[in-house]
ChimeraX commands (.cxc) that place a marker at each C-alpha (Angstrom):
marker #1 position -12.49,-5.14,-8.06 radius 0.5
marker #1 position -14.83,-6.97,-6.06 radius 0.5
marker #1 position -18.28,-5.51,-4.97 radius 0.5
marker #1 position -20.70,-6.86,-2.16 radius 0.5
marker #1 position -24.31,-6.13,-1.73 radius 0.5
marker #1 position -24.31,-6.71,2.17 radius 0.5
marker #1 position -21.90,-6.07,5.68 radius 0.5
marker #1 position -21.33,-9.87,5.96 radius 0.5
marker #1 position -20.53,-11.08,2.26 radius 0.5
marker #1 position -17.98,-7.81,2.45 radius 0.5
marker #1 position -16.14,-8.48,5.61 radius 0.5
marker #1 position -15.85,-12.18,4.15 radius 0.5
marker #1 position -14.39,-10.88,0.89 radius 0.5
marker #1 position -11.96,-8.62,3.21 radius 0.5
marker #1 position -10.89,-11.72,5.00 radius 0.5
marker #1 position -10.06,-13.80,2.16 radius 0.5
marker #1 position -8.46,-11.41,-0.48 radius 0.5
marker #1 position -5.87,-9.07,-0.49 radius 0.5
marker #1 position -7.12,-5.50,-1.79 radius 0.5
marker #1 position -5.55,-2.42,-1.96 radius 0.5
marker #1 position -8.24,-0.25,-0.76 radius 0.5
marker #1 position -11.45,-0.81,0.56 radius 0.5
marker #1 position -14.32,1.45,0.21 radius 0.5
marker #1 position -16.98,0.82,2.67 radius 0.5
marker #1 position -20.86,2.38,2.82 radius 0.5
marker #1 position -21.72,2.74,6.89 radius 0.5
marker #1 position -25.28,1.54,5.78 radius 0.5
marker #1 position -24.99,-1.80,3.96 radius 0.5
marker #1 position -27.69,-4.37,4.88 radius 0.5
marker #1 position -26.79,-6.89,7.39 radius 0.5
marker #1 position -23.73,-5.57,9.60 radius 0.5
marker #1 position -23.30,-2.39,9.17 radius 0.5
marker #1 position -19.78,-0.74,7.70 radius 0.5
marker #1 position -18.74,0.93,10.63 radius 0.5
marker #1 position -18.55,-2.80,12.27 radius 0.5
marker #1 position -17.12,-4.32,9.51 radius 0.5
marker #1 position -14.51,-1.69,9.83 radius 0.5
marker #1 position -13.85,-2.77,13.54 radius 0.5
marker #1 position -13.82,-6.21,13.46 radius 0.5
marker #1 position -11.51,-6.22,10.56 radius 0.5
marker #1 position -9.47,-4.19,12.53 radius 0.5
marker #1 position -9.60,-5.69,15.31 radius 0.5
marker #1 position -8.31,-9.24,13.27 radius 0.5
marker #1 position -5.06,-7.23,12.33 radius 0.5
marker #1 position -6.39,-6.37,8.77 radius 0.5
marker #1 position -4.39,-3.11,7.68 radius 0.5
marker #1 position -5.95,-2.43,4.07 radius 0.5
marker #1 position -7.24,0.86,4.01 radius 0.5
marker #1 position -10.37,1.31,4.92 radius 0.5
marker #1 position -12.42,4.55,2.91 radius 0.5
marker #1 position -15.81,5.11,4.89 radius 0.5
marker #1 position -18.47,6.66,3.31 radius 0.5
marker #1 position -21.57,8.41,4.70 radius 0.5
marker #1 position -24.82,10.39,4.87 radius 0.5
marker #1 position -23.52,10.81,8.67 radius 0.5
marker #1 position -22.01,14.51,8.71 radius 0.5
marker #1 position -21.96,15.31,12.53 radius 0.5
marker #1 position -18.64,15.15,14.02 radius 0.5
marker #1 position -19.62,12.96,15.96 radius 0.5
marker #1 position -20.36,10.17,13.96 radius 0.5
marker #1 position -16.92,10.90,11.92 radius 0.5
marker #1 position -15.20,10.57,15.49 radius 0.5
marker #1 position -16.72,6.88,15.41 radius 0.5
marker #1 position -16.01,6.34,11.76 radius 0.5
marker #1 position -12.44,7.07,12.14 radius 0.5
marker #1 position -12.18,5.76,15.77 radius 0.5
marker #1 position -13.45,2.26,14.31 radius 0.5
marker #1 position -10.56,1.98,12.27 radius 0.5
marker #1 position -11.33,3.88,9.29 radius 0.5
marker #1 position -8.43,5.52,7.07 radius 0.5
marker #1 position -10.84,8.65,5.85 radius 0.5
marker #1 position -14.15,9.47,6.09 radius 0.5
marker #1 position -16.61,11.16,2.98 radius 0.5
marker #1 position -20.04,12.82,3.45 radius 0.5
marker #1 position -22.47,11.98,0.88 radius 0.5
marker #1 position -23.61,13.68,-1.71 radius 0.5
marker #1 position -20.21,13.52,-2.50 radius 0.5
marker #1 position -18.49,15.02,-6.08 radius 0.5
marker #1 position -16.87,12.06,-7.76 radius 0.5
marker #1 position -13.29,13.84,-8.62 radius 0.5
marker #1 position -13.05,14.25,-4.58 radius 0.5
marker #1 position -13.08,10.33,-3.98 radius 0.5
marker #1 position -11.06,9.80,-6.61 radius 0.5
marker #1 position -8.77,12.19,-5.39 radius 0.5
marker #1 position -8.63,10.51,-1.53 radius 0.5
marker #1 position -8.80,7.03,-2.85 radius 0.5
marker #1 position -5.18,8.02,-4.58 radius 0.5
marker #1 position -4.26,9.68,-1.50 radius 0.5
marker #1 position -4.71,6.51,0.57 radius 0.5
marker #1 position -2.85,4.46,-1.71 radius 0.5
marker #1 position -0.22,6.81,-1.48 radius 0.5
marker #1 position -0.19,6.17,2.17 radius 0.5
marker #1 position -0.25,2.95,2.01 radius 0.5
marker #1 position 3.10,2.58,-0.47 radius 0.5
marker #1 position 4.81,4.49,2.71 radius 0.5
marker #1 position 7.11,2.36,4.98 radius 0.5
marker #1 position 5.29,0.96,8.04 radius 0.5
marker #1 position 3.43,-2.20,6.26 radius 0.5
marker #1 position 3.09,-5.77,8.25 radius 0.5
marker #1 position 6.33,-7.70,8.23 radius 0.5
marker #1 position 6.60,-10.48,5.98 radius 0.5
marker #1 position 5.65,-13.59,8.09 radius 0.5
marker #1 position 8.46,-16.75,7.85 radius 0.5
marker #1 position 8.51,-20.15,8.93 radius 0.5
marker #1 position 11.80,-22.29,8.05 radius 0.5
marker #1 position 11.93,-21.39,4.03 radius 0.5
marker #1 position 8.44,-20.45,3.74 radius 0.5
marker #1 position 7.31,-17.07,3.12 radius 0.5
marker #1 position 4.00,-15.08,3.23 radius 0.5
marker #1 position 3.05,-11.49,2.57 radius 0.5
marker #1 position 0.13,-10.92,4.34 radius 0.5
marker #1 position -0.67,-7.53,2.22 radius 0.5
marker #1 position 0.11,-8.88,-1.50 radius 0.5
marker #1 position -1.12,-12.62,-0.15 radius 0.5
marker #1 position 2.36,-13.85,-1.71 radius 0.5
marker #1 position 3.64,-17.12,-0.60 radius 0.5
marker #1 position 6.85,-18.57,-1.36 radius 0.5
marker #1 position 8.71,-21.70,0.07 radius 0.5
marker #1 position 12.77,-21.34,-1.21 radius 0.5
marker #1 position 12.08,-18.38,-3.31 radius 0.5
marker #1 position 9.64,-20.49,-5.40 radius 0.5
marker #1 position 6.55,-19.16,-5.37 radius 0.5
marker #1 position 2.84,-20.92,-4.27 radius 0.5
marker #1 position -0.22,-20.76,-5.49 radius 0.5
marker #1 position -2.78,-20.93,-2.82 radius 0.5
marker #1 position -6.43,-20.36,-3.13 radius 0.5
marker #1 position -8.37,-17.90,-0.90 radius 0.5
marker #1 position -9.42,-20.27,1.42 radius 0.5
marker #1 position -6.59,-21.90,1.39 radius 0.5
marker #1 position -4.65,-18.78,1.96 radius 0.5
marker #1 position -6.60,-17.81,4.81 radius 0.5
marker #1 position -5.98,-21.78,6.47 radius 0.5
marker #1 position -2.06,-21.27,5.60 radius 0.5
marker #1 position -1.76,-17.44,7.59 radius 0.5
marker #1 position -3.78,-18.51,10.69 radius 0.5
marker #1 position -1.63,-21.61,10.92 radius 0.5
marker #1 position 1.53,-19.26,10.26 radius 0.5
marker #1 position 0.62,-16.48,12.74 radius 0.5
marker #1 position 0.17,-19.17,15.55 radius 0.5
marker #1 position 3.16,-20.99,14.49 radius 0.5
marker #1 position 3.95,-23.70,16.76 radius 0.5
marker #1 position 0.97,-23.94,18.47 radius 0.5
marker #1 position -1.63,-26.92,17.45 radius 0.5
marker #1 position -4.68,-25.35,15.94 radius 0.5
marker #1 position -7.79,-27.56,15.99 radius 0.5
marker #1 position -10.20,-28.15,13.05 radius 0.5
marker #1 position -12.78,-26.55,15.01 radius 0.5
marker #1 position -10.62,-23.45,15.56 radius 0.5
marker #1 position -9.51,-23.32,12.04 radius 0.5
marker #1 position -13.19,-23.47,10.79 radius 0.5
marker #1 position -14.90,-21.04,13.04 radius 0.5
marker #1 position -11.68,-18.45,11.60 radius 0.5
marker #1 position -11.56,-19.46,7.94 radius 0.5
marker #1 position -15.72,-20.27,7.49 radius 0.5
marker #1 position -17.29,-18.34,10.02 radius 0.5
marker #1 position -20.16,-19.87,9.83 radius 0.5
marker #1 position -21.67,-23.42,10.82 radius 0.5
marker #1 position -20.89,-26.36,9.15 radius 0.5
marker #1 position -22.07,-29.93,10.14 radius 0.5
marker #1 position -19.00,-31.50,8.69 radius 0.5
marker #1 position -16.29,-28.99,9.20 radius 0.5
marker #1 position -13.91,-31.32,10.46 radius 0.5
marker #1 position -14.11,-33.08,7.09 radius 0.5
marker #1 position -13.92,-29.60,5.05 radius 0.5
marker #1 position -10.56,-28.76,7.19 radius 0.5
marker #1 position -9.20,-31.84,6.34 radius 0.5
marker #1 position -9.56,-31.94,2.53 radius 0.5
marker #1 position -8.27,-28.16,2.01 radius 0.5
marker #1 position -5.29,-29.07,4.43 radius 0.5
marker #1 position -4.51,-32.18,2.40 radius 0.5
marker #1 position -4.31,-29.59,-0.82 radius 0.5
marker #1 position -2.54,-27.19,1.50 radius 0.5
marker #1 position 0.26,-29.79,2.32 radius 0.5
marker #1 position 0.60,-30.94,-1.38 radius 0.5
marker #1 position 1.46,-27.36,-2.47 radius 0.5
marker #1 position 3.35,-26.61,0.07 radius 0.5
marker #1 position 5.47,-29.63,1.73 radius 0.5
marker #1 position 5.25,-31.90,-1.35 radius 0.5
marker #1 position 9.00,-32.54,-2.68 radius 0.5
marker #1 position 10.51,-31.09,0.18 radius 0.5
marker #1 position 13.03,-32.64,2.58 radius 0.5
marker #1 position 11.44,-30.83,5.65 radius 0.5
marker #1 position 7.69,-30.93,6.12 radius 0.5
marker #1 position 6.26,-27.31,7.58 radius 0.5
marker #1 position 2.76,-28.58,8.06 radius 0.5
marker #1 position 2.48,-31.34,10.82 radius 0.5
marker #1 position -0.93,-33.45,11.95 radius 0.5
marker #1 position -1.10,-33.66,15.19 radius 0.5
marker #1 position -3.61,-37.15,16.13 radius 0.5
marker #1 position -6.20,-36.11,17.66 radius 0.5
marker #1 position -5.68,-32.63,18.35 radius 0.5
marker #1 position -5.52,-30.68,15.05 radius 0.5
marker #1 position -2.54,-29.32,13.03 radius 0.5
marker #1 position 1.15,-27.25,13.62 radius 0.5
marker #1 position 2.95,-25.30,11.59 radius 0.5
marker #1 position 6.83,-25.26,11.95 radius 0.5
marker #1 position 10.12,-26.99,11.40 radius 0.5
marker #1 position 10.77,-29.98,13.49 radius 0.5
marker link #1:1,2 radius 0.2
marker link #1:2,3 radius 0.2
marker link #1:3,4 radius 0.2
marker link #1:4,5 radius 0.2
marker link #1:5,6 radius 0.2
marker link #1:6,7 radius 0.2
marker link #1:7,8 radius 0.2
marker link #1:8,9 radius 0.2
marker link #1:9,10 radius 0.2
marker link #1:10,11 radius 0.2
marker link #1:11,12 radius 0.2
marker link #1:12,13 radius 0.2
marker link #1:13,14 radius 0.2
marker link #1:14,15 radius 0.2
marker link #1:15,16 radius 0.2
marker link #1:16,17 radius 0.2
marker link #1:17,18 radius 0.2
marker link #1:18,19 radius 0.2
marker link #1:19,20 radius 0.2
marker link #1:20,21 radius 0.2
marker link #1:21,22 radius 0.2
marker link #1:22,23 radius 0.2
marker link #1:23,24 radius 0.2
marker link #1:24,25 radius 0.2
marker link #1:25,26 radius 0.2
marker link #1:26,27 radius 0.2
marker link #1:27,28 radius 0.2
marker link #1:28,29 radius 0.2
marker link #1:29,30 radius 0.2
marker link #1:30,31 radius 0.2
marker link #1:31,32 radius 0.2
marker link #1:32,33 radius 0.2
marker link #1:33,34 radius 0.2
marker link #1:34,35 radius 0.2
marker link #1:35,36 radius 0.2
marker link #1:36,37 radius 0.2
marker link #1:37,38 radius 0.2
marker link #1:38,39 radius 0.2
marker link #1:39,40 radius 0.2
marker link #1:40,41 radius 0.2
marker link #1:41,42 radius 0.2
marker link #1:42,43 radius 0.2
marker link #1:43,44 radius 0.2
marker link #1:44,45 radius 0.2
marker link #1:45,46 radius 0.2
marker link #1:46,47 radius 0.2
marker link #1:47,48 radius 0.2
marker link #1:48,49 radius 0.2
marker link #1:49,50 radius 0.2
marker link #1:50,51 radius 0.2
marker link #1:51,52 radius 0.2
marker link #1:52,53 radius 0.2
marker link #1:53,54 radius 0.2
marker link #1:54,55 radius 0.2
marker link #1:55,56 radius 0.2
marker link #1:56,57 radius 0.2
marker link #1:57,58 radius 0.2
marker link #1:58,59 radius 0.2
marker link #1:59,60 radius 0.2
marker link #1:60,61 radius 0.2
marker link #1:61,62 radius 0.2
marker link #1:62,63 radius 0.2
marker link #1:63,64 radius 0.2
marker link #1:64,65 radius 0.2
marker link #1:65,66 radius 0.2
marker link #1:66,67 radius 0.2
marker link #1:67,68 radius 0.2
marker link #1:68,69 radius 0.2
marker link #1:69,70 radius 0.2
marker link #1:70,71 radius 0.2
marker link #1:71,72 radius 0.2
marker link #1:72,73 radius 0.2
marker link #1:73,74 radius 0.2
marker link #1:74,75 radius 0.2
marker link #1:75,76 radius 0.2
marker link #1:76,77 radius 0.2
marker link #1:77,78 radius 0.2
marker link #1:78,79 radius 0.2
marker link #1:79,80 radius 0.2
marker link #1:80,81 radius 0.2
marker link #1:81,82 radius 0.2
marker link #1:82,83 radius 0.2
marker link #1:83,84 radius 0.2
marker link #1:84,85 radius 0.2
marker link #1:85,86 radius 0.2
marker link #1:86,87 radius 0.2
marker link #1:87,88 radius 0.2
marker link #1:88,89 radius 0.2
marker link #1:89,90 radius 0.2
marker link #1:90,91 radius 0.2
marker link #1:91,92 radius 0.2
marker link #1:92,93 radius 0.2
marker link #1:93,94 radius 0.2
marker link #1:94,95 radius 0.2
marker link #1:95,96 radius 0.2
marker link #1:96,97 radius 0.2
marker link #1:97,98 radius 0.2
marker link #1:98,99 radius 0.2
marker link #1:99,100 radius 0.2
marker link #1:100,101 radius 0.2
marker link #1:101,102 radius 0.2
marker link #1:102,103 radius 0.2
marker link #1:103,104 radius 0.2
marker link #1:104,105 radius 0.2
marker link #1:105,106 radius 0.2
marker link #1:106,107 radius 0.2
marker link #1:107,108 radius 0.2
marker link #1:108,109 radius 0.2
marker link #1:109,110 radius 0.2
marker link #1:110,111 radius 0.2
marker link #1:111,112 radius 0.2
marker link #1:112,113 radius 0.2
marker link #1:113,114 radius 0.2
marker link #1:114,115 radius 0.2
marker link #1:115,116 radius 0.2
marker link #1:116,117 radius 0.2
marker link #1:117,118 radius 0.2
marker link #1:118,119 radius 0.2
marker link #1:119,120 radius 0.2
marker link #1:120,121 radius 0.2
marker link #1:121,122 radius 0.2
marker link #1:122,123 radius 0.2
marker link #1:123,124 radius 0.2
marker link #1:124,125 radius 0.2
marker link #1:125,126 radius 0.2
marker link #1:126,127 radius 0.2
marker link #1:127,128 radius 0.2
marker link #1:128,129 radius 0.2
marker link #1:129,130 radius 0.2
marker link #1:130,131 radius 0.2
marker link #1:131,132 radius 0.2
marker link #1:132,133 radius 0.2
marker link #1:133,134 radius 0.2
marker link #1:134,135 radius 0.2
marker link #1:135,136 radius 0.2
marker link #1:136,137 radius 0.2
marker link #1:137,138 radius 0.2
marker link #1:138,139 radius 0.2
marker link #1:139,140 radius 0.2
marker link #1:140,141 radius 0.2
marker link #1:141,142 radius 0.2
marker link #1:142,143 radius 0.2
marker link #1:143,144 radius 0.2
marker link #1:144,145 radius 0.2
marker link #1:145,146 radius 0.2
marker link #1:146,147 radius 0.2
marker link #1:147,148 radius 0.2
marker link #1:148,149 radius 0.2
marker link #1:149,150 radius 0.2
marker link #1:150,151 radius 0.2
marker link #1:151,152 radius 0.2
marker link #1:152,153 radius 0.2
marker link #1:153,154 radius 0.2
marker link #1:154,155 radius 0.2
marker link #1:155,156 radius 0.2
marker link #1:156,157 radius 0.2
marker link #1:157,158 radius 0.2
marker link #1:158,159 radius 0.2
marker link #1:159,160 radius 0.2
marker link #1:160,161 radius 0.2
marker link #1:161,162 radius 0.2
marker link #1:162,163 radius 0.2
marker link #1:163,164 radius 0.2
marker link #1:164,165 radius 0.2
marker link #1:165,166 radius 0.2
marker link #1:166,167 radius 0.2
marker link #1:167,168 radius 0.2
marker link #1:168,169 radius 0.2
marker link #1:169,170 radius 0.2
marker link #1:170,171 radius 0.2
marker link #1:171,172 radius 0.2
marker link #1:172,173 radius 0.2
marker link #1:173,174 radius 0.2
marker link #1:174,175 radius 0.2
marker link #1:175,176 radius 0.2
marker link #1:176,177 radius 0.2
marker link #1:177,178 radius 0.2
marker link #1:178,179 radius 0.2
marker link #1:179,180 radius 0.2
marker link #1:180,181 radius 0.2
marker link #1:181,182 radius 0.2
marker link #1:182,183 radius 0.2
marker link #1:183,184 radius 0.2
marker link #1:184,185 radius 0.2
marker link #1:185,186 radius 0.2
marker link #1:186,187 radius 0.2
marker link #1:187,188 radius 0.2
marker link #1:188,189 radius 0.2
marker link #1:189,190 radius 0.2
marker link #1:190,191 radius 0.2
marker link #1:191,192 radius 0.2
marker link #1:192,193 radius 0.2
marker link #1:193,194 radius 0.2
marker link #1:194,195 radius 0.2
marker link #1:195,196 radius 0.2
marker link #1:196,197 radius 0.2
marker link #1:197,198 radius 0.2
view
């Protein structure tokens, strides 16, 4: 379990882990809840999203749950009734209906359990590199730049991010192509990197 003190350090802990459930405060310092909700939304994130509240008109539950949000709680709130809807939206959430797993050539990647596998064998991948690996996999076949793949993976400036790219994609490539007869992750001079089978 993984707590953060502000909007931004949580939406970056949404982005590069793989939780079950995620409980999320509408007043956190920083960006508030209900836009973390959105925006991870609005990148395809599906983990479900428990918003909680001193917010009680139905209003603001209307924009709570029209944000994204799986089910929204009032504050004060008793402590037996979140336990009871955090079960309830794992429950859900084991129901058919979750993201297909992604595939390129023999590689394979969950994008709810963060599971990746190339021939059945299975990878480990840090967060970061994790994160790298699905952006390039979800825009298979198209080149990616390193500026593209920093402003998605760091979101934030970096004065050398061209550099950082490179050294977590020459990790990436030794987990994931080394030993194999066909290469998945191509360079392309110039221009950035590809993901596919040639």
């Amino acid at each position: 379990m993984d707590v953060a003190a502000s909007g931004d350090e949580g939406e970056y802990l949404a982005e590069v882990n793989a939780y079950d459930l995620i409980v999320l405060d509408w007043l956190l310092p920083g960006v508030p809840g209900i836009e973390v909700c959105r925006r991870l939304r609005a990148r395809g994130r599906t983990t479900p999203i428990l918003m909680l509240t001193a917010r009680d008109a139905v209003a603001d539950r209307v924009a709570g749950l029209d944000a994204g949000a799986d089910d929204y709680l009032t504050k004060p709130f008793a402590f037996a009734e979140l336990l009871a809807r955090i079960r309830a939206l794992l429950r859900r959430a084991e129901q058919p209906g979750r993201p297909p797993v992604l595939t390129v050539g023999d590689l394979t990647l969950d994008p709810v359990s963060h599971r990746v596998a190339r021939g059945g064998e299975a990878i480990e991948l840090t967060a970061r590199e994790y994160a790298i690996l699905e952006y390039l996999v979800r825009n298979a076949g198209r080149v990616v730049s390193r500026t593209e793949l920093g402003e998605h993976v760091w979101k934030e400036e970096h004065d050398n991010i061209a550099n950082l790219v490179d050294v977590h994609m020459s990790r990436l490539r030794r987990k994931v192509d080394h030993g194999r007869p066909v290469p998945l992750i191509h360079t392309v001079r110039g221009r950035g990197y590809r993901v596919g089978v040639e």
